[in-house]
VOLUMLO-467156 format. One record per residue: residue in three letters; x, y, z of N, C-alpha, C in turn; residue number from 1. Coordinates in steps of 0.02 Angstrom, whole numbers. Layout:
BEGIN
<atom res="ala" n_u="X" n_v="Y" n_w="Z" ca_u="X" ca_v="Y" ca_w="Z" c_u="X" c_v="Y" c_w="Z" n="NUM"/>
...
//
This chain:
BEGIN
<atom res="unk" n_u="663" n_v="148" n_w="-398" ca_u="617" ca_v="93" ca_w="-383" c_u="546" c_v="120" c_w="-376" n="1"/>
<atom res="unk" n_u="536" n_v="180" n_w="-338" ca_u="464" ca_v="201" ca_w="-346" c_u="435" c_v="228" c_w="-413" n="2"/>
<atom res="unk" n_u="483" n_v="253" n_w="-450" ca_u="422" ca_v="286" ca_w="-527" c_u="436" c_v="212" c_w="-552" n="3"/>
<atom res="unk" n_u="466" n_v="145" n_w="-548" ca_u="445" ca_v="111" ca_w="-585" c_u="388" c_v="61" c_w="-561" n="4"/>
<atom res="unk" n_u="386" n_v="65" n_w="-487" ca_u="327" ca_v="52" ca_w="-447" c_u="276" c_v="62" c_w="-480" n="5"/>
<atom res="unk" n_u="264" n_v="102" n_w="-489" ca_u="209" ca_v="137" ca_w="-535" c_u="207" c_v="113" c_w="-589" n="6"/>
<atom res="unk" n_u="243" n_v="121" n_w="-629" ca_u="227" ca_v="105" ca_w="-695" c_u="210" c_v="9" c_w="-692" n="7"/>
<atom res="unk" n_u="243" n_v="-18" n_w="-635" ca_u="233" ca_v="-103" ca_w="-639" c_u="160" c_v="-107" c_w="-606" n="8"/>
<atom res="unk" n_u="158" n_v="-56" n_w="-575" ca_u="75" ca_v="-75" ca_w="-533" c_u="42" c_v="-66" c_w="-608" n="9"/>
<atom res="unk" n_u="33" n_v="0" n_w="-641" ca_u="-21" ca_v="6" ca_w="-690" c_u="-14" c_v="-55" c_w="-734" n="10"/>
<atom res="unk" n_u="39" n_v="-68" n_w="-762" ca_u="43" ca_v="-138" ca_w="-826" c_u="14" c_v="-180" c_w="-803" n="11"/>
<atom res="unk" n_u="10" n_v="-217" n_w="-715" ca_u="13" ca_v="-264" ca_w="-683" c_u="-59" c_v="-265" c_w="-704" n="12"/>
<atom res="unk" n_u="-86" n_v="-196" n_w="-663" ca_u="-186" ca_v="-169" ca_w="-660" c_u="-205" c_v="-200" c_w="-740" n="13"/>
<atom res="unk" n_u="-171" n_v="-178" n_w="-780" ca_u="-214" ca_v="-175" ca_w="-859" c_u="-213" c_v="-250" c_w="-867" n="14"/>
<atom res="unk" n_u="-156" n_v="-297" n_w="-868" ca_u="-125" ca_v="-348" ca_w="-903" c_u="-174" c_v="-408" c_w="-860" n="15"/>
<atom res="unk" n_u="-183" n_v="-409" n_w="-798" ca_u="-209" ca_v="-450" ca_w="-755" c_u="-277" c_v="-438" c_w="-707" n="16"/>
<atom res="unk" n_u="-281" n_v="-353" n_w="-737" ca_u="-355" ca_v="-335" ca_w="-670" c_u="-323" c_v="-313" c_w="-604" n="17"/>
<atom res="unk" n_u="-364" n_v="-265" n_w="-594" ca_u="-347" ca_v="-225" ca_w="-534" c_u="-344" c_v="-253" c_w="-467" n="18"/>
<atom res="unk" n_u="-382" n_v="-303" n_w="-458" ca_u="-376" ca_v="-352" ca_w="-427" c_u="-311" c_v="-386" c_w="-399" n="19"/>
<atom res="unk" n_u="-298" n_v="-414" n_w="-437" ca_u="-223" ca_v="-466" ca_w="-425" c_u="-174" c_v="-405" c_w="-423" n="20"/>
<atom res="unk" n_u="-168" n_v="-349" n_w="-450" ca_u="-107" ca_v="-293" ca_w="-453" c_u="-137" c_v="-267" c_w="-375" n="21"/>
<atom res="unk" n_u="-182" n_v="-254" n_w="-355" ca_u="-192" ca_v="-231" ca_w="-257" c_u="-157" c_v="-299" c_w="-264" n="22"/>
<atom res="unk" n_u="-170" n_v="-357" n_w="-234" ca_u="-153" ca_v="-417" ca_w="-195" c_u="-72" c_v="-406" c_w="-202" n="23"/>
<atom res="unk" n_u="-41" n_v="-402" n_w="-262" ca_u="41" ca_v="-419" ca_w="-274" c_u="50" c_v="-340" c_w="-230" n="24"/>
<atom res="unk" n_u="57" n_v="-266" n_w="-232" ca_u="62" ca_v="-231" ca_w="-202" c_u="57" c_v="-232" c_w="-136" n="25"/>
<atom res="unk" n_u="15" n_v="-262" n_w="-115" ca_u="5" ca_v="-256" ca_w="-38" c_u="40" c_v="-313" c_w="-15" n="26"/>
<atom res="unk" n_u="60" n_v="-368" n_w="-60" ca_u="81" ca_v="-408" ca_w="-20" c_u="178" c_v="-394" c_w="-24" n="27"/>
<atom res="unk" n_u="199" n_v="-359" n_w="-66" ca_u="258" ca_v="-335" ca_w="-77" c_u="271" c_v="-300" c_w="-28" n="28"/>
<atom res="unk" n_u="216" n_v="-216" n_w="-17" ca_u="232" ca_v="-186" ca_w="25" c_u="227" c_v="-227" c_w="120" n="29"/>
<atom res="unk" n_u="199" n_v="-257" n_w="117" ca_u="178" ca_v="-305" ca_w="187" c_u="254" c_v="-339" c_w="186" n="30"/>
<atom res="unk" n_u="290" n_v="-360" n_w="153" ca_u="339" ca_v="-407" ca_w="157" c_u="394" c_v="-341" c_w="166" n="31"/>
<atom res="unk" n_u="404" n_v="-292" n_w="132" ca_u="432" ca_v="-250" ca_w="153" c_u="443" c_v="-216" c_w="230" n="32"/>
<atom res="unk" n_u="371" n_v="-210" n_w="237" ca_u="366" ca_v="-176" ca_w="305" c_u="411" c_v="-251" c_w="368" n="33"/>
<atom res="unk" n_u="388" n_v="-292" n_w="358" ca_u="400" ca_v="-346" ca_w="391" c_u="489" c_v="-352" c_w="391" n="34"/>
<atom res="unk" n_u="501" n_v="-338" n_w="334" ca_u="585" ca_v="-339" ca_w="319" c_u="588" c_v="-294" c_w="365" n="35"/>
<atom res="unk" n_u="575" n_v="-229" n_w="369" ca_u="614" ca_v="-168" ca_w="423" c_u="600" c_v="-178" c_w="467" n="36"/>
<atom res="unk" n_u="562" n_v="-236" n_w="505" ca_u="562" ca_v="-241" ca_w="555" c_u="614" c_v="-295" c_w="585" n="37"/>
<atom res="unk" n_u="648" n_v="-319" n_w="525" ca_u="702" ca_v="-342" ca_w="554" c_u="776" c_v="-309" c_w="542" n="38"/>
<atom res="unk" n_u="762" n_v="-243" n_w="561" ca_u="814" ca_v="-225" ca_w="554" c_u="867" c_v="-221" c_w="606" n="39"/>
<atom res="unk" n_u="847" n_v="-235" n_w="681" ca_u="919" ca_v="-239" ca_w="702" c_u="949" c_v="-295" c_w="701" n="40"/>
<atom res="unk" n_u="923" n_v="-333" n_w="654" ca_u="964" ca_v="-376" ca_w="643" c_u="1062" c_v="-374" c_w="616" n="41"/>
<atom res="unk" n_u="1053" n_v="-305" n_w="606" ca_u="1097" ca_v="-277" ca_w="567" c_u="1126" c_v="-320" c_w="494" n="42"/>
<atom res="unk" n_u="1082" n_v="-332" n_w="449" ca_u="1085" ca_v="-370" ca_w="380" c_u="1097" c_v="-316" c_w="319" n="43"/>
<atom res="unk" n_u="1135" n_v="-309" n_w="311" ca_u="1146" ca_v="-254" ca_w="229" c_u="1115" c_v="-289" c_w="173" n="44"/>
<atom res="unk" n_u="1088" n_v="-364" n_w="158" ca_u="1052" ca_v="-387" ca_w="116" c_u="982" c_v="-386" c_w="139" n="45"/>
<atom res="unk" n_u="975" n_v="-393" n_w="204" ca_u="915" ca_v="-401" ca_w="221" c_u="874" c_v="-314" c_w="221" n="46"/>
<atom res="unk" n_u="911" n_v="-263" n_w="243" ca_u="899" ca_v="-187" ca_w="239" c_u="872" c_v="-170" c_w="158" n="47"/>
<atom res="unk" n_u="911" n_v="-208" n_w="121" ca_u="936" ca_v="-174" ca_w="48" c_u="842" c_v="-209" c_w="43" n="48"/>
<atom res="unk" n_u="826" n_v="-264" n_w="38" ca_u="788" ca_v="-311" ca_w="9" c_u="711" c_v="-285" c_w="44" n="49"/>
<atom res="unk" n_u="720" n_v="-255" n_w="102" ca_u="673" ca_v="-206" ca_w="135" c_u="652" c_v="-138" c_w="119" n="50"/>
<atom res="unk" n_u="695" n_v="-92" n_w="80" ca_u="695" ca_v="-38" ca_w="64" c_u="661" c_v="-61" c_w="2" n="51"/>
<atom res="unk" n_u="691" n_v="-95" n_w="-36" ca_u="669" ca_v="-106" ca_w="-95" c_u="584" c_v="-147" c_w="-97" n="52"/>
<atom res="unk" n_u="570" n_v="-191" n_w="-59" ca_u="508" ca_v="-207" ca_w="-62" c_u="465" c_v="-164" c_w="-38" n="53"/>
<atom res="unk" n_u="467" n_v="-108" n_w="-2" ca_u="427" ca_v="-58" ca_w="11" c_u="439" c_v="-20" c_w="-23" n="54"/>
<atom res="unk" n_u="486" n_v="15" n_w="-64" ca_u="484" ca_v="34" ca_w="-134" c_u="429" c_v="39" c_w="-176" n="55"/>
<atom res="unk" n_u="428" n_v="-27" n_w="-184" ca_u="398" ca_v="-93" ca_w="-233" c_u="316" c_v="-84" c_w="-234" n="56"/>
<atom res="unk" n_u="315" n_v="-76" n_w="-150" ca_u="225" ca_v="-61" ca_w="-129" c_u="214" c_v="-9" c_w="-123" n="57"/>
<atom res="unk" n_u="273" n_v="30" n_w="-112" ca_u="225" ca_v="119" ca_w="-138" c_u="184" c_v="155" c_w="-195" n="58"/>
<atom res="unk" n_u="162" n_v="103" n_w="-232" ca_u="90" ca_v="149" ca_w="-274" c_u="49" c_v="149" c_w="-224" n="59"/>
<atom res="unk" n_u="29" n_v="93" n_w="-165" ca_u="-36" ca_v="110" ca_w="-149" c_u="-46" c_v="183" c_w="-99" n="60"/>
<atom res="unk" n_u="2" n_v="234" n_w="-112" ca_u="-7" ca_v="288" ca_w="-77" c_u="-1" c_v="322" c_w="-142" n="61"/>
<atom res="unk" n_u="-4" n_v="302" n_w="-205" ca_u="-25" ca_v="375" ca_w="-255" c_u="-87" c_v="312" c_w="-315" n="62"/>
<atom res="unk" n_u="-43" n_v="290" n_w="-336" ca_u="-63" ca_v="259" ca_w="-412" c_u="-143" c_v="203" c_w="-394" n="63"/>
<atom res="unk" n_u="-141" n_v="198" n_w="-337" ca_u="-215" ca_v="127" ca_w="-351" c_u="-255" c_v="173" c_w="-313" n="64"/>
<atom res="unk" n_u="-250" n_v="249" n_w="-286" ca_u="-313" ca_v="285" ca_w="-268" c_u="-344" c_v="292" c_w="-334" n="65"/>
<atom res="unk" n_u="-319" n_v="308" n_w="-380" ca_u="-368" ca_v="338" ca_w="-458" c_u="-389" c_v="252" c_w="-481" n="66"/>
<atom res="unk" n_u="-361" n_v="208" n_w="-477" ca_u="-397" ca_v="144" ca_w="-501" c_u="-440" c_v="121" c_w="-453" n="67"/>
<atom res="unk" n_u="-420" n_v="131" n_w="-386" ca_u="-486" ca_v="121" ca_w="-356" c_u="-559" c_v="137" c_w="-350" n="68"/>
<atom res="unk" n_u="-532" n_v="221" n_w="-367" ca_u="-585" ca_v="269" ca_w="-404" c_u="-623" c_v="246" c_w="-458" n="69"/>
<atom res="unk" n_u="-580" n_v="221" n_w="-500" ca_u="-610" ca_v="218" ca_w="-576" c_u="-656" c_v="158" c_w="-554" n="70"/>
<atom res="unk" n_u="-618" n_v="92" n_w="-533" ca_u="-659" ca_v="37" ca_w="-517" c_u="-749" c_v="47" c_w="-468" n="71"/>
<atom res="unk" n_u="-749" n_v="97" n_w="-433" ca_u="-786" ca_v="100" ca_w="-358" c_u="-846" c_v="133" c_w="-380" n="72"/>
<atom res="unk" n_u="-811" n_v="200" n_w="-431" ca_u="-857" ca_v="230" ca_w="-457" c_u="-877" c_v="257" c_w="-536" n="73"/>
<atom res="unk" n_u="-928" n_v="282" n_w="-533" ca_u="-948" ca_v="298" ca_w="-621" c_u="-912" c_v="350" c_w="-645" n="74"/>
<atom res="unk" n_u="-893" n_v="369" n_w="-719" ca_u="-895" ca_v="414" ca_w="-740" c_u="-888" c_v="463" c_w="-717" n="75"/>
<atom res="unk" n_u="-979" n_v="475" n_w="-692" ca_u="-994" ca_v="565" ca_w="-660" c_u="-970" c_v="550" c_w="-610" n="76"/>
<atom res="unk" n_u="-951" n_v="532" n_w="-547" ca_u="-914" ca_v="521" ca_w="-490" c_u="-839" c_v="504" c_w="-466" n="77"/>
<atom res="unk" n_u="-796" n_v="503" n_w="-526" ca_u="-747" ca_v="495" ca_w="-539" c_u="-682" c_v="514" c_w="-481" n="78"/>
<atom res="unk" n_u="-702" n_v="588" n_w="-517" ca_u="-670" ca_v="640" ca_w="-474" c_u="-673" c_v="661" c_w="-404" n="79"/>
<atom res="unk" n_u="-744" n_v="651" n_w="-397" ca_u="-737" ca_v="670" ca_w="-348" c_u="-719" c_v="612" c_w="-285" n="80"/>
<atom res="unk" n_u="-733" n_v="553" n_w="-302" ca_u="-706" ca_v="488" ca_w="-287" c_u="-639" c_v="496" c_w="-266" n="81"/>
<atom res="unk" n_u="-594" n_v="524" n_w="-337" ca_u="-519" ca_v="508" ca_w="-322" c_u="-495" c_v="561" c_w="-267" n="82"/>
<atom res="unk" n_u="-534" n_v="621" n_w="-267" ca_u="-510" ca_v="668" ca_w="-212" c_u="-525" c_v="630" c_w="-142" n="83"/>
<atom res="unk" n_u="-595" n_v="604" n_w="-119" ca_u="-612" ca_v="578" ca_w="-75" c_u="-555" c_v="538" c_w="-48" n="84"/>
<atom res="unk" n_u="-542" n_v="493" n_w="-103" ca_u="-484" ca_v="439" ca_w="-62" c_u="-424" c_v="486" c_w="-69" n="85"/>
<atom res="unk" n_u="-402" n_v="526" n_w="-101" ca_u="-358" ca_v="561" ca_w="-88" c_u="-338" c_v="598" c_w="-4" n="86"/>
<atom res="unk" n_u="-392" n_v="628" n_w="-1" ca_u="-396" ca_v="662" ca_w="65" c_u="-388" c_v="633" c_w="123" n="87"/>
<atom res="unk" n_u="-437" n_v="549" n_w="121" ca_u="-439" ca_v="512" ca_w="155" c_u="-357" c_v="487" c_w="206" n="88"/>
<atom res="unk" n_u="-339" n_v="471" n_w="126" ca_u="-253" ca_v="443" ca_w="137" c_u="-198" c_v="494" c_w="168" n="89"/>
<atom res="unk" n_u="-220" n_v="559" n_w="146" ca_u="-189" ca_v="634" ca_w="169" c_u="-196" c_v="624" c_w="251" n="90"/>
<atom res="unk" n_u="-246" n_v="625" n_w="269" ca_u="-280" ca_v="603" ca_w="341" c_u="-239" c_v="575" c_w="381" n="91"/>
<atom res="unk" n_u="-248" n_v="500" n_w="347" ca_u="-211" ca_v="449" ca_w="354" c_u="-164" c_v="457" c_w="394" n="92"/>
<atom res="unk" n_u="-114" n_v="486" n_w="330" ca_u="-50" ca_v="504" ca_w="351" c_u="-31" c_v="557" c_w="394" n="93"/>
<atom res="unk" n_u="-61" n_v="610" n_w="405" ca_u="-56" ca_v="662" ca_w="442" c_u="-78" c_v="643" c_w="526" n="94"/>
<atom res="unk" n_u="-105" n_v="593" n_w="547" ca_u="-130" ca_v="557" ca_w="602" c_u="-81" c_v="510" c_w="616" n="95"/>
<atom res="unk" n_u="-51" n_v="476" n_w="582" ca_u="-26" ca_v="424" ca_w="589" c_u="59" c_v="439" c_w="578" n="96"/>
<atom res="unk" n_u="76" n_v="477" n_w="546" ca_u="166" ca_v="518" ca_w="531" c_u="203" c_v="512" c_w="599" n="97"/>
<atom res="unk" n_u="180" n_v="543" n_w="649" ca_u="198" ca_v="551" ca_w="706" c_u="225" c_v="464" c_w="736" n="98"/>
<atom res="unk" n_u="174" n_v="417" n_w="753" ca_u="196" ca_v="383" ca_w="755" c_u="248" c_v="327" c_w="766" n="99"/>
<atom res="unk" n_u="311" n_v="326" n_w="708" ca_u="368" ca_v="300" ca_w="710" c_u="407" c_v="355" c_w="775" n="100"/>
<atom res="unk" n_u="411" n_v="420" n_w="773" ca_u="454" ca_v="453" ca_w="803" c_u="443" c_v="440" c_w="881" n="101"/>
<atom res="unk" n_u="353" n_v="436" n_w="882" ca_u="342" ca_v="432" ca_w="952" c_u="338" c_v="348" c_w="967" n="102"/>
<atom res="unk" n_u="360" n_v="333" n_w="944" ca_u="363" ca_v="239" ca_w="968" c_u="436" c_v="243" c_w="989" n="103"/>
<atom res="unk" n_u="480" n_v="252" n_w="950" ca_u="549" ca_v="251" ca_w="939" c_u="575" c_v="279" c_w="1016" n="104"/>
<atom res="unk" n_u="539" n_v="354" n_w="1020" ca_u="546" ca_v="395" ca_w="1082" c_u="545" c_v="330" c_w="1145" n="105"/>
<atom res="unk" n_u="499" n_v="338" n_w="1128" ca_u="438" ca_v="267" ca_w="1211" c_u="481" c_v="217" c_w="1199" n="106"/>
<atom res="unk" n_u="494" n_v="180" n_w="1169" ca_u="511" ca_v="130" ca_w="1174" c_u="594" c_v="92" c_w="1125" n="107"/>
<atom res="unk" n_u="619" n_v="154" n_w="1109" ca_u="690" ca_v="147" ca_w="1090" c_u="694" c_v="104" c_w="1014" n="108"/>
<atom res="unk" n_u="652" n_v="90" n_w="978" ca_u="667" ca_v="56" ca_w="934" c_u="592" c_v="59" c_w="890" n="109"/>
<atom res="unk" n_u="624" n_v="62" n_w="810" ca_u="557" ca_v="75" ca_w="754" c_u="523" c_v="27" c_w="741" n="110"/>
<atom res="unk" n_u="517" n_v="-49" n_w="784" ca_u="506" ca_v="-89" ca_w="768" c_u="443" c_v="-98" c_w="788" n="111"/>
<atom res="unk" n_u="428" n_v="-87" n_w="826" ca_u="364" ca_v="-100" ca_w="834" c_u="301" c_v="-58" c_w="798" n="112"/>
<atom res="unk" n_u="328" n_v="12" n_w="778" ca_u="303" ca_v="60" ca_w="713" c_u="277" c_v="36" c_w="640" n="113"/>
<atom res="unk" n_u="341" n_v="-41" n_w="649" ca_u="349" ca_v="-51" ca_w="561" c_u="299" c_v="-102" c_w="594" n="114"/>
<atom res="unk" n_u="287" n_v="-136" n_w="647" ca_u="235" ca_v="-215" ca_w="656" c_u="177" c_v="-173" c_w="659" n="115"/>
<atom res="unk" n_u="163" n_v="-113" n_w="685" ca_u="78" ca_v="-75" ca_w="676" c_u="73" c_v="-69" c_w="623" n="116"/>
<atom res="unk" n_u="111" n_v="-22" n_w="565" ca_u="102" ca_v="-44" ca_w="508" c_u="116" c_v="-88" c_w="467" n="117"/>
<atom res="unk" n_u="147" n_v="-137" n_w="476" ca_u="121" ca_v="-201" ca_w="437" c_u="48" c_v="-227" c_w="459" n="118"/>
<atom res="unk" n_u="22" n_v="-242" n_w="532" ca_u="-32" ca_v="-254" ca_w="529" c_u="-106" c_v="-195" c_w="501" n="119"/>
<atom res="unk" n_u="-77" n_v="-133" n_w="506" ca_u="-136" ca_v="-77" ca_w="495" c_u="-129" c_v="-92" c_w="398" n="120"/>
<atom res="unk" n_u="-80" n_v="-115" n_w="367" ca_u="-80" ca_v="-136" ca_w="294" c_u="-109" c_v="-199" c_w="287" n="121"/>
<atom res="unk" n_u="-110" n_v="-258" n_w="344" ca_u="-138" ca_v="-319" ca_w="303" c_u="-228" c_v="-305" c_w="310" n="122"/>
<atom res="unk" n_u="-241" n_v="-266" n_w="387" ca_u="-303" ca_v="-261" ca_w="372" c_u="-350" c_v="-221" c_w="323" n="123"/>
<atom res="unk" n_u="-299" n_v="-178" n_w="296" ca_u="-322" ca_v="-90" ca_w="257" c_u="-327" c_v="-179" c_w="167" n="124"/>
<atom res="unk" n_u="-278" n_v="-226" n_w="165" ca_u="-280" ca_v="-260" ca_w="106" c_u="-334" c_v="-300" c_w="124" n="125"/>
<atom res="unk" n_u="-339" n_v="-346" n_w="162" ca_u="-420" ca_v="-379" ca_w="184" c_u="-478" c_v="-334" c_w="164" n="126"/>
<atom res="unk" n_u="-477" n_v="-260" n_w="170" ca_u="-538" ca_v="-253" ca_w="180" c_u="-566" c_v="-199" c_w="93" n="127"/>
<atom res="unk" n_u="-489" n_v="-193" n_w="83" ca_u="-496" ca_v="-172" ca_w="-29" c_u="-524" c_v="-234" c_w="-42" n="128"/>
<atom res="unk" n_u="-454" n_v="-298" n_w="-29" ca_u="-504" ca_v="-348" ca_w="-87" c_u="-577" c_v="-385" c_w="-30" n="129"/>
<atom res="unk" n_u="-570" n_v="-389" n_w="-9" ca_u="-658" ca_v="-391" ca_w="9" c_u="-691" c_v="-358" c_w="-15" n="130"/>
<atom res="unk" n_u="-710" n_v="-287" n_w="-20" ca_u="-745" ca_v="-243" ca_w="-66" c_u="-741" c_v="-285" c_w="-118" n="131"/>
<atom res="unk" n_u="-684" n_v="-292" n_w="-176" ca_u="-672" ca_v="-299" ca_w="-228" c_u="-719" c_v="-383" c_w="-240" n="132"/>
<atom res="unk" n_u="-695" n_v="-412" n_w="-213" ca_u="-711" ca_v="-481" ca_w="-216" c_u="-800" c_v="-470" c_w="-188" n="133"/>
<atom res="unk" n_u="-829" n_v="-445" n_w="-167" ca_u="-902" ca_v="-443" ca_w="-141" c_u="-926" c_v="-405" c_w="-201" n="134"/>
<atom res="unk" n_u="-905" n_v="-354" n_w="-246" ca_u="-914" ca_v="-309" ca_w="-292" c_u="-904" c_v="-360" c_w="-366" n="135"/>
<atom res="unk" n_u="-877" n_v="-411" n_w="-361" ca_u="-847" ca_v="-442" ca_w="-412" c_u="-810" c_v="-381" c_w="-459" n="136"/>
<atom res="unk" n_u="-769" n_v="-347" n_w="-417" ca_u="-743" ca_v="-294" ca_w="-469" c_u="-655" c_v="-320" c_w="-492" n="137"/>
<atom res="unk" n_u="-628" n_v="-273" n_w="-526" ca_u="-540" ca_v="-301" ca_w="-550" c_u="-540" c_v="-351" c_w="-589" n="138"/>
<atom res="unk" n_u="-583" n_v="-373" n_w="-610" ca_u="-560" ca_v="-432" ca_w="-632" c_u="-505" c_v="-441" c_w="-702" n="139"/>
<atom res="unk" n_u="-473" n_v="-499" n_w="-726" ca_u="-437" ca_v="-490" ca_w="-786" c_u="-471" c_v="-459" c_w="-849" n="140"/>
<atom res="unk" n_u="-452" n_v="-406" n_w="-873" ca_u="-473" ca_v="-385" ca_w="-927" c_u="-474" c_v="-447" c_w="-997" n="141"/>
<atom res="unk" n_u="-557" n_v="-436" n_w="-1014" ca_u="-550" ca_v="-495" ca_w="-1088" c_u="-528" c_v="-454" c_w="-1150" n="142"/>
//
């Protein structure tokens, strides 16, 4: 499900604009995160349908840093763009990893891990397409 993640984010980016391919990603991975948070529900359809929609939203931790790049910046700035958000997200994650283990610890259950990040994802998607939409950038390719 994740290398084809990828490959559905890029078709999605080219076929419709970078634009609407962030919105469907983030809102996949958001519905995902939201699924694992119902996991003690104890649901084997509902688990399966959670794994898989966060699956689904994992380019935006490899594949829409270089399109965001490409979109944000020129040419000569490319690169160094894509490292920037690269690093950024490296950060990210290296700050934030800990997290699930230490919630889980405190408070016996990953659930409230998966509701910080669902909300630390709807605001991180508010504030791409805002850029995007203030930039008039993504749009459908003519």
């Amino acid at each position: 499900v994740l290398m084809a993640a990828k490959v559905l984010y890029g078709q999605i980016s080219d076929k419709l604009g970078s634009r609407t391919a962030n919105f469907l990603v983030f809102a996949v991975m958001l519905a995902g995160f939201l699924l694992c948070a119902l996991a003690p529900l104890g649901s084997v359809p509902l688990a399966f349908a959670a794994i898989t929609l966060t699956a689904l939203g994992m380019p935006i931790s490899s594949v829409t840093l270089s399109v965001w790049a490409g979109d944000l910046s020129g040419a000569d700035t490319y690169q160094c763009t894509v490292k920037w958000f690269t690093s950024a997200y490296m950060l990210g994650s290296l700050v934030t990893g800990p997290l699930p283990g230490l919630s889980a610890d405190r408070l016996d259950s990953y659930v409230p891990a998966y509701l910080l990040f669902a909300l630390m994802l709807f605001i991180a998607a508010v504030l791409v397409q805002g850029v995007y939409r203030r930039l008039d950038l993504g749009k459908r390719p003519q």
